[in-house]
C-alpha positions in Angstrom: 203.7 -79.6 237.3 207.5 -79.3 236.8 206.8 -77.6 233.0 204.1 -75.2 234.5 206.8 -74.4 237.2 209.6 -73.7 234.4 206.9 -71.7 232.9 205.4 -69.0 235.6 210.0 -68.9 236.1 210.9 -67.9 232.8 207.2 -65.9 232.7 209.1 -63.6 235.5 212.0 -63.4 234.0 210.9 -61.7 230.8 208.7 -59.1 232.6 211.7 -58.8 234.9 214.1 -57.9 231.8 211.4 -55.9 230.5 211.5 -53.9 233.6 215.1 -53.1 233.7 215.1 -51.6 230.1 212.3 -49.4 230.5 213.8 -48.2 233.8 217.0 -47.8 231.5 215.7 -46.3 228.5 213.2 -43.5 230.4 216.3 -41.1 231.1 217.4 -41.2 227.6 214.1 -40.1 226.5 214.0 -37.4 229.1 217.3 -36.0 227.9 216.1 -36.1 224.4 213.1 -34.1 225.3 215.0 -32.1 227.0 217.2 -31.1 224.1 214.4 -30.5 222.2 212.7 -28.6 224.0 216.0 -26.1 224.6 216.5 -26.3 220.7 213.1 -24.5 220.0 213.6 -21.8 223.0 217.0 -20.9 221.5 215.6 -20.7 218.2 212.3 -19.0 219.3 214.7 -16.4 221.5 216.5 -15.9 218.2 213.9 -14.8 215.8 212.4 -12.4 219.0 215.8 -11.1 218.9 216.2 -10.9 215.0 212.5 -9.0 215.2 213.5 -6.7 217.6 216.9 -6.2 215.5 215.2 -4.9 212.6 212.6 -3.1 214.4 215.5 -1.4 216.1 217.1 -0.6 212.5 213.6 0.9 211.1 213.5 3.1 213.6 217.2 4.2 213.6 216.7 4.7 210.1 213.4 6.7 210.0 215.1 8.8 213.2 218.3 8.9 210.4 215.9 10.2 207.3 213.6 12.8 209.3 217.3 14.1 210.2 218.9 14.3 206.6 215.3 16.2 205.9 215.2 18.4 208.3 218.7 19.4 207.8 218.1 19.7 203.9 215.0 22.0 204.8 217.0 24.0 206.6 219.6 24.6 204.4 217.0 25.0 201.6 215.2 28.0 203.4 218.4 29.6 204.0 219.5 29.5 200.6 216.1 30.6 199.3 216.6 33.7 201.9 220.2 34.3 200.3 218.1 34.7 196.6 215.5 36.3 198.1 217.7 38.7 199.4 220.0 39.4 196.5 216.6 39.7 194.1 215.4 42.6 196.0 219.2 44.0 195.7 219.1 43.3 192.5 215.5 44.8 191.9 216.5 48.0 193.4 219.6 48.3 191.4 218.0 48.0 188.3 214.9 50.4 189.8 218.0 52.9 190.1 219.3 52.3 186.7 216.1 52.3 184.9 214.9 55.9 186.8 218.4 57.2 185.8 218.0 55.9 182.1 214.2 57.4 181.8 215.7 61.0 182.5 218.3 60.4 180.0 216.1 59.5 177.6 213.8 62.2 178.7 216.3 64.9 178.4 217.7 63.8 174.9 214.4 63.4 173.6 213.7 67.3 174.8 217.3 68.3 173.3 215.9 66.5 170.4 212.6 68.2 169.7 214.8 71.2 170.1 216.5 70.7 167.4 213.8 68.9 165.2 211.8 72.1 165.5 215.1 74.0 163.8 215.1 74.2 159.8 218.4 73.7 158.8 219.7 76.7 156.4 222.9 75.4 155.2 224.4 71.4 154.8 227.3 72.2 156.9 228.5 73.4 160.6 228.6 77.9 160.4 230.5 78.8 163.5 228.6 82.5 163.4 225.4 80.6 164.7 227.7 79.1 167.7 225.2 76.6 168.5 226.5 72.7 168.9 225.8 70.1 167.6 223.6 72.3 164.5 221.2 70.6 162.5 222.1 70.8 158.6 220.3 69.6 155.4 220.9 66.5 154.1 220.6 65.4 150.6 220.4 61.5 149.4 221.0 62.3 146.3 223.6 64.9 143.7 220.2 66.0 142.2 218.3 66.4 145.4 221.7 68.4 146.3 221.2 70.6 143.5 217.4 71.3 143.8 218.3 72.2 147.2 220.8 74.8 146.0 219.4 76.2 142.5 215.4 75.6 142.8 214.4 79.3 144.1 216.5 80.5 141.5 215.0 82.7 138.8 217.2 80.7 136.3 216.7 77.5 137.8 217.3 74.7 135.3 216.1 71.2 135.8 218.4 68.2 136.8 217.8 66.5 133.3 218.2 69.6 131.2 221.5 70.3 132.3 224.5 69.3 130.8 226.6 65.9 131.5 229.6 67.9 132.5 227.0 70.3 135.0 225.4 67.1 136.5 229.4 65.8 137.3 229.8 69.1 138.7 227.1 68.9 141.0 227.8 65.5 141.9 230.9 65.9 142.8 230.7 69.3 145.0 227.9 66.7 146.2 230.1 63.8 147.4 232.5 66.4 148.7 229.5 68.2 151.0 228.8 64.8 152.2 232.6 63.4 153.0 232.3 66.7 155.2 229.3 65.9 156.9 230.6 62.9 157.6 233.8 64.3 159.5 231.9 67.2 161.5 228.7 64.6 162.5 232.3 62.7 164.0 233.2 66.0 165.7 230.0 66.6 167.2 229.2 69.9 165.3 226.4 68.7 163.2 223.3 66.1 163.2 221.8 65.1 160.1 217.6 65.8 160.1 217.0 62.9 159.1 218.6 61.0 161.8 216.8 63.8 164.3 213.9 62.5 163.1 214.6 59.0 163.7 216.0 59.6 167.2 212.3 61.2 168.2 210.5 58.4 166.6 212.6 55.7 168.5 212.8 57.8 171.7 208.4 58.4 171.5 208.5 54.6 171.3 211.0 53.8 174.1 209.0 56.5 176.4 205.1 54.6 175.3 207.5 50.8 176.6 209.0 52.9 179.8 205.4 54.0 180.8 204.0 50.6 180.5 206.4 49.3 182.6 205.9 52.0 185.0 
């Protein structure tokens, strides 16, 4: 009876321990929850704000880039105005210039067939005819010179029957009638047939380009 006694007594006394240090214990827990739980809302609160950070900084920087666009647009556009508007300067200049060129060209190609449509009589410039520039003959070579000269002569004597000393002769009034020619096309008093000639053929051609681009 005694032993159950000592028994059901140190029975009570376990459960009684085991009482206080649950009691103890159950705030400790609590507060270890309860840091847990704050630990997670902090970090939940922190990647919301991080989220709303960066949605923030996509749109400052889509505002930032429709911005830098717009401005380059607009500063595009005005510099294609400035071309624009210095082309059609530049288009009427050269419309002025090209008008002003044709009726050069016109009137030196008329002056021209004016003068293409004269036979030269002589190989250099004869004040009694007045007119300037005149056009003279022109000879390429001392025995195109001297058929020139001698070949509606009743003598007339061909280049290669004539004497050595009569072809230097010829030659050299020859050279002479051109270092003339030379000095007076200089002066303006003469133009060469030939080079008439070549003057209406290039000036036909310019005229057929001018009218195409008409």
């Amino acid at each position: 009876m005694i032993l159950y006694s000592h028994t059901i007594c140190a029975t009570s006394t376990l459960i009684f321990i085991a009482l206080i240090i649950d009691i103890m214990t159950r705030p400790i827990a609590r507060i270890s929850k309860k840091k847990t739980v704050t630990v997670s809302i902090l970090k939940t609160l922190v990647r919301k704000l991080e989220r709303q950070n960066a949605h923030q900084r996509n749109i400052i920087n889509s505002q930032a880039d429709h911005i830098i666009q717009t401005e380059l647009m607009r500063r595009a556009v005005i510099d294609n105005h400035r071309l624009f508007e210095d082309s059609k300067e530049k288009v009427v200049e050269l419309e002025a210039e090209r008008i002003e060129w044709q009726e050069e060209m016109e009137n030196m190609n008329q002056e021209n067939l004016k003068l293409n449509e004269e036979k030269p009589t002589s190989y250099l410039y004869e004040a009694k005819n007045g007119a300037v520039p005149q056009v003279v003959k022109e000879a390429f070579a001392a025995h195109f010179y001297y058929l020139g000269r001698i070949s509606k002569r009743e003598n007339y004597i061909r280049w290669s029957q004539l004497e050595k000393a009569d072809r230097k002769m010829w030659t050299e009034e020859w050279e002479k009638i051109k270092e003339v020619q030379k000095v007076q096309a200089a002066q303006g008093l003469i133009v060469l047939k030939s080079q008439i000639k070549e003057e209406v053929e290039d000036e036909r051609k310019w005229a057929m380009v001018l009218r195409s681009r008409h």
